[in-house]
Steps between C-alpha positions, in 0.01 A plus 500: 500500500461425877695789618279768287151329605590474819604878571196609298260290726475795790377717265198301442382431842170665510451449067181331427333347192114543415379113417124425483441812612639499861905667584685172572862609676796375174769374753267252637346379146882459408567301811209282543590395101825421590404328810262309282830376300654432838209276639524279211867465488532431870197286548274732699154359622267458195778469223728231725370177359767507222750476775438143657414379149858572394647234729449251243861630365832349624610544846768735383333710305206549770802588707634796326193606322253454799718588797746791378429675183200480250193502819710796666468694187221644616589608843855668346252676283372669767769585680705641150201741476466603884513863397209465329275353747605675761286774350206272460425361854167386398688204282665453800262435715328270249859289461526506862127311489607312216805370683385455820215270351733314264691398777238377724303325213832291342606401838129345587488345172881343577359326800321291316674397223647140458760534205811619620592738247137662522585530876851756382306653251222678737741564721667711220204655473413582869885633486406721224186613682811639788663651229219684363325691798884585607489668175160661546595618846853715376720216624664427149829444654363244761298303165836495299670334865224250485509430098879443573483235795210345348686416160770265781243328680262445242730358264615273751181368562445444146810319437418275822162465337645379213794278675166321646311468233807316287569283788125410548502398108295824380238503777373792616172428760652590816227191615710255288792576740652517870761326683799644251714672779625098513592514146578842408646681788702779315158597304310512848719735638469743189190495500425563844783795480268642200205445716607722803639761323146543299294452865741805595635307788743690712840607348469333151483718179136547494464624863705771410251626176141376606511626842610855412233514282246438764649705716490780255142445439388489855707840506329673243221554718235515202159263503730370210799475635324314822272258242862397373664399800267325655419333160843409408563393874206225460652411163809397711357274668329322200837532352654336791246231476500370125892500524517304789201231397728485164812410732277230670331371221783445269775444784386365855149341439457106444602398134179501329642460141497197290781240552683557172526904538717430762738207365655740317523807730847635539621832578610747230874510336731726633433781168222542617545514814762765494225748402238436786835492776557888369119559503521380871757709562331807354175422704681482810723796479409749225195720704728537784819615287333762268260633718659777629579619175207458314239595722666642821451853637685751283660269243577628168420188291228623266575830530323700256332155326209517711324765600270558759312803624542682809129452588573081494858509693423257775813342569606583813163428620508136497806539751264631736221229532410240776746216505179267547345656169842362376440172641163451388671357106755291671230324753236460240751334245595251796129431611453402101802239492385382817150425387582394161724191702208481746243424213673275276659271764 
């Protein structure tokens, strides 16, 4: 029972275990196991390669399994058992580390990939990476915001994915592709919808989520907390880069496809477009409209769902930080779309 582990978990705070001979602390064996679970359910660095390997599945499925429920397991697993590792901050400090570098390594590894799906797929996993080291530095609340808006754009981008990819007669090289803003206007749109809101650009969903979360980490004012910032803050930019070379690639660059892919190249029927209009709309709107309460100052969402300790309360902090340390996100995720237009022209 959750309720009875988790009010006995104080009383083992400084309880240790004898292995190999040395006194290893119990809450952090119990939490580094459990974040072991977590790294291979969410597609942490060294146990991610399952992740982009999955993407031979249907469109669909990638979209609901790979953008809003099985990959978050792991994260929610975290959070759920925040009174736990509260008590351990040694596993949190290593899954701040372990996040940190997930999300730097999956968004470097999106850059360069050519299939379009593998493109969504490590940016699920540099999303995850957000997720994690929010986790690992007390900001549960802030990881749950971000599992929640990424589930709208992600799926979206998926679903546009796969709207190309049917229209394009099962093609996926992004290399095979360009000029289909001419033929598939409504899929262009979603897709580039799907695209800022994962770059964080300015008032879409993921704005709202990713930036808190660097702000939070700047505000922890740890060597971890710093290493986290400024590492996720890079990983925008890489972020902003692979999803705008995939807008360019597959939308506005010459057609570089074979003539018979696009004979046939029409845009999706309205069922399933009905979906991916919704998605849009979700994208757009959904960060803004929850924010305050989820996440804002004093709200009673979670209530006592999460817990965090006194020691790691750094809420208010964030409020308090340099509005150019605020910027920094924002301008590096423009300087990648820039760039990624500027070398693929």
């Amino acid at each position: 029972d959750f309720t009875t582990v988790f009010t006995l978990t104080p009383f083992f705070a400084k309880k240790t275990i004898l292995f190999v001979n040395t006194e290893v602390h119990l809450l952090t064996t119990i939490c580094l196991l459990l974040f072991v679970g977590a790294i291979g359910k969410s597609a942490q660095i060294g146990l991610h390669t399952w992740l982009p390997d999955a993407m031979e599945g249907p469109t669909p499925v990638s979209a609901l399994i790979h953008a809003a429920t099985m990959v978050t397991a792991g994260v929610f697993l975290i959070i759920r058992c925040s009174p736990i590792f509260e008590y351990a901050p040694t596993a949190l400090l290593i899954i701040t580390f372990m996040g940190a570098l997930t999300a730097f390594f999956a968004a470097t590894t999106g850059m360069l990939q050519n299939d379009l799906k593998k493109v969504i797929a490590y940016s699920t996993c540099s999303q995850l990476g957000y997720m994690v080291f929010a986790c690992g530095l007390s900001n549960y609340h802030v990881s749950l915001f971000h599992l929640a808006n990424h589930a709208f754009f992600k799926a979206l981008l998926f679903l546009g994915a796969g709207s190309v990819i049917h229209a394009m007669s099962d093609e996926q090289d992004m290399r095979k592709m360009g000029g289909l803003i001419k033929l598939l206007p409504f899929t262009y749109s979603i897709m580039l919808i799907g695209s800022l809101a994962l770059m964080g650009f300015p008032f879409l969903t993921g704005f709202y989520s990713k930036d808190v979360i660097l702000e939070l980490a700047y505000s922890k004012y740890t060597f971890a907390g710093n290493f986290a910032h400024w590492l996720g803050t890079i990983s925008a930019f890489f972020t902003a880069f692979y999803s705008f070379r995939l807008v360019y690639l597959t939308f506005l660059s010459t057609p570089n496809g074979y003539k018979n892919s696009y004979e046939h190249v029409h845009e999706a029927p309205i069922s399933m477009k009905i979906p991916l209009i919704i998605l849009s709309f979700g994208s757009i709107f959904i960060g803004y409209l929850t924010r305050d309460f989820m996440i804002g100052l004093g709200s009673q969402f979670f209530l006592n769902a999460i817990f965090i300790h006194p020691v790691n309360l750094i809420s208010i902090d964030s409020e308090f930080i340099p509005y150019y340390i605020k910027l920094v996100p924002t301008i590096f995720s423009l300087f990648g779309a820039f760039l990624a237009l500027l070398l693929n022209i």
